[in-house]
N, C-alpha and C positions, 0 to 999 in steps of 0.2 A: 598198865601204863595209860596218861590218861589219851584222851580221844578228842576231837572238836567236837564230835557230838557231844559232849559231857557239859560243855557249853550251850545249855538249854534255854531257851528262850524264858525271860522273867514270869512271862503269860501263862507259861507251859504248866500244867496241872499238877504233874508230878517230876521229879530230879531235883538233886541238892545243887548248891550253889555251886563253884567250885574256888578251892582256897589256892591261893599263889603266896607262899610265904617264907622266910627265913633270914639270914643277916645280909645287912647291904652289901656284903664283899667277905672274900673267902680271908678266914684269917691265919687259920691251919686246919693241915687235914682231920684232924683231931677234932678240933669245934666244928665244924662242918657233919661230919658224920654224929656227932654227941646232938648238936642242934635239930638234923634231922631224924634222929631214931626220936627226939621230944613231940617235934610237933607233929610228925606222924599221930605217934599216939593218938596224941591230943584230939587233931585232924580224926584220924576212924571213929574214937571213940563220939564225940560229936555228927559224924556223919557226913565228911567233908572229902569228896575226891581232892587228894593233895596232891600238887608240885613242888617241890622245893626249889627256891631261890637263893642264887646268890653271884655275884660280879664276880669273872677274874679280872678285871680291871676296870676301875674309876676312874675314868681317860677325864672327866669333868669334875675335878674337886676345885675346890673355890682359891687354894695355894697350892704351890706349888710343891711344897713341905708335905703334903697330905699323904695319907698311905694311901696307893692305888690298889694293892693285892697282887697276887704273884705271878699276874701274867699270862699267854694264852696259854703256853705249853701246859706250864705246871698246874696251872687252873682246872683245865681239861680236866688233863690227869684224875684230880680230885675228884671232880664230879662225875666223869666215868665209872669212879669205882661204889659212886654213890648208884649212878645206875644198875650198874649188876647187880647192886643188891636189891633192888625193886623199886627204887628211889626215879619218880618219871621229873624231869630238869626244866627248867628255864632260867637261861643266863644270856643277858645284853652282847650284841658286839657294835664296835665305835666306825667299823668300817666296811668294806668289801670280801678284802685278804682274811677277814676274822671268821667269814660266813661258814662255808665250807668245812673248816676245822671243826667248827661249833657246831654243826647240823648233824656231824656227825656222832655226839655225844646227846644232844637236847633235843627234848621232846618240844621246844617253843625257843621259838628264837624272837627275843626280844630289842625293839628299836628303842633306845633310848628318847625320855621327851625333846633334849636340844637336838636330835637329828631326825626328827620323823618326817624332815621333808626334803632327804637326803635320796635325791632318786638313785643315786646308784645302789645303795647301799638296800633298798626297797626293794628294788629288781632281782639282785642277787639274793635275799631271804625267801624273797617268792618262790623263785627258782629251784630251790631245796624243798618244795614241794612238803615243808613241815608246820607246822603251824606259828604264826607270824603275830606277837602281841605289840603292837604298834601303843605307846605310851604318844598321850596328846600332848600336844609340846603348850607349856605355860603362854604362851603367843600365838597360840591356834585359838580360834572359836568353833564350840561345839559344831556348826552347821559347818565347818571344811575341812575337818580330820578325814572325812569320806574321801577324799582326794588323795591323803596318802595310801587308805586302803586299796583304793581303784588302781593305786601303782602296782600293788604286790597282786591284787588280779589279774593283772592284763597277762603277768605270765603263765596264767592256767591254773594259778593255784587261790582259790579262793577261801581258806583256811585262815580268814586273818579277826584276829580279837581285837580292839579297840580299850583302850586303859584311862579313864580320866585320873588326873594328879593332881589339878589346882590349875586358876592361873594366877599370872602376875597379877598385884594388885599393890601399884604404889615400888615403895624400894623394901627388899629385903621380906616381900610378905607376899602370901598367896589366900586366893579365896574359893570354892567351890559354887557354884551355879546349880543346886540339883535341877534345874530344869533342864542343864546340857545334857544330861544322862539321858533324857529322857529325847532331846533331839540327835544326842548321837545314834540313838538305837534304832531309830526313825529311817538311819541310812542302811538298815541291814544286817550291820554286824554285831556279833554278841558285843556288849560293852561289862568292862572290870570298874571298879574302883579301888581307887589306890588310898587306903586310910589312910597310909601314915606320910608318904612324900606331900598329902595334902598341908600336911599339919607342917612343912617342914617351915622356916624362916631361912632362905636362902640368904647366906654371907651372912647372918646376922650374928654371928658369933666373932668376928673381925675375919679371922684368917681358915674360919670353917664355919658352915650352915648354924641355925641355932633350930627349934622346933618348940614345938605346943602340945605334948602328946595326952596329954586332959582329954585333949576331942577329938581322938581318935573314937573313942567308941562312938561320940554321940553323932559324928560326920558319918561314919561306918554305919548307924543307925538308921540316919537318913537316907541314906543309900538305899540301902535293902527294902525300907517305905516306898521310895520312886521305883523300882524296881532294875535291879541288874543282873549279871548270867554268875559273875566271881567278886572274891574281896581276895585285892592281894595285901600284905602288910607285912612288912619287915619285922623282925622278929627275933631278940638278943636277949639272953639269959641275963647277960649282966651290962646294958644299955649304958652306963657311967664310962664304962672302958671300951666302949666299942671303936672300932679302928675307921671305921666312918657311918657317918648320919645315927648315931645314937642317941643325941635330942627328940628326934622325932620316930625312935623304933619303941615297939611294944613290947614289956618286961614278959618273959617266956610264962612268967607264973599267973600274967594275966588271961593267959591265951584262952585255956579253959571257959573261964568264965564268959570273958565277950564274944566266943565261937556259938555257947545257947542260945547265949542273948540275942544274937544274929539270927538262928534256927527259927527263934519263936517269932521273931518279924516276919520270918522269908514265910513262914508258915500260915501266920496271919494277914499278911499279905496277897497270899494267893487263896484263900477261904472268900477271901473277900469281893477279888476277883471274881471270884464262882459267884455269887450270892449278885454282884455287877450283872452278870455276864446275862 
């Protein structure tokens, strides 16, 4: 299962990145466990300590029409049975009442980016004493995500990851700052990157998000050059049908390929470090 220490510092000489991956929201128990026995694979064979991702509930779709997913109970449910099978979790909750339930199944309890400065909602993830991936909210700047972290510290638990997504930029469009990665990391805590909510076009589809997933590799690329601890990225077999954010998820058959490609940066990346240093 994974660990925070698995969460290495970019500096650090030797450790793989670590991956956060799988479909924006649970569609059935069936795609769930097929998704995750894929990118597992995928994930070892490449050299990647894997989490599997994925929502029981999309409490922030852009209509109201959207599919949220099936909910906490039934959601749990699912990813429970993913954990027994060796499957370590990270899935979002939108509130307080969700912590608790969720803590109880998930190796990372995830703050959504419109809520990361949701103090209650910080205080009670802290609290579960599990590890705490704080998504930056599109309206944060790099130098004050530290603020929401310092929240889920002050309860003892200092186990908290830092996730860049994009910010606002304009209507309908986000942009990435690789230098924030490099100022969030400055406050302490591991920092993730999020390939593919970067790429996403919020509302830009009218009544659901649109995306740009072209550059996901080459944003993800970036990334790995400035230097970060994980890459998470959503991830759908068949991205056309997905029941949400499939604009901006990455086709399963891609994964392979841009999981080396990532390898040999993080790789050359840290050589070069040493040869710095």
């Amino acid at each position: 299962m994974i660990k925070f220490s698995d969460f290495k510092s970019p500096h650090a000489k030797t450790g793989p990145l670590v991956l956060l991956a799988g479909p924006c929201v649970i569609e059935s128990e069936e795609h769930v466990n097929r998704m995750a026995d894929a990118i597992g694979d995928i994930a070892a064979d490449a050299g990647f300590p894997y989490v599997f991702k994925a929502s029981f509930d999309k409490a922030n779709r852009t209509s109201g029409q959207g599919y949220r997913g099936p909910g906490l109970q039934e959601g749990l449910r699912i990813l429970a049975g993913l954990r027994t099978r060796g499957f370590s979790i990270v899935t979002d909750v939108h509130e307080p009442s969700q912590v608790n339930p969720t803590a109880a199944i998930a190796d990372i309890i995830q703050i959504p980016a419109f809520l990361c400065r949701q103090t209650d909602l910080l205080l009670e993830a802290g609290r579960t004493g599990k590890i705490v991936n704080i998504k930056k909210g599109q309206f944060v700047a790099p130098h004050d995500i530290h603020h929401a972290a310092e929240k889920v510290a002050s309860t003892g638990n200092n186990k908290v990851v830092l996730t860049e997504r994009g910010s606002s930029f304009g209507y309908n469009n986000l942009v990435v700052d690789m230098r924030g990665l490099r100022i969030m990391a400055e406050s302490g805590w591991p920092v993730v990157f999020d390939a593919t909510h970067s790429v996403q076009l919020p509302g830009g589809a009218g009544t659901a998000s649109g995306g740009q997933p072209q550059f996901i590799e080459p944003l993800a690329s970036a990334a790995i050059a400035v230097g970060v601890s994980g890459i998470f990225v959503e991830v759908h077999d068949h991205p056309e049908k997905a029941l949400s954010d499939g604009p901006n998820a990455l086709r399963l058959n891609l994964l392979a390929g841009f999981l080396r490609k990532l390898k040999r940066l993080d790789a050359a990346r840290r050589k070069q470090d040493d040869l710095n240093a």
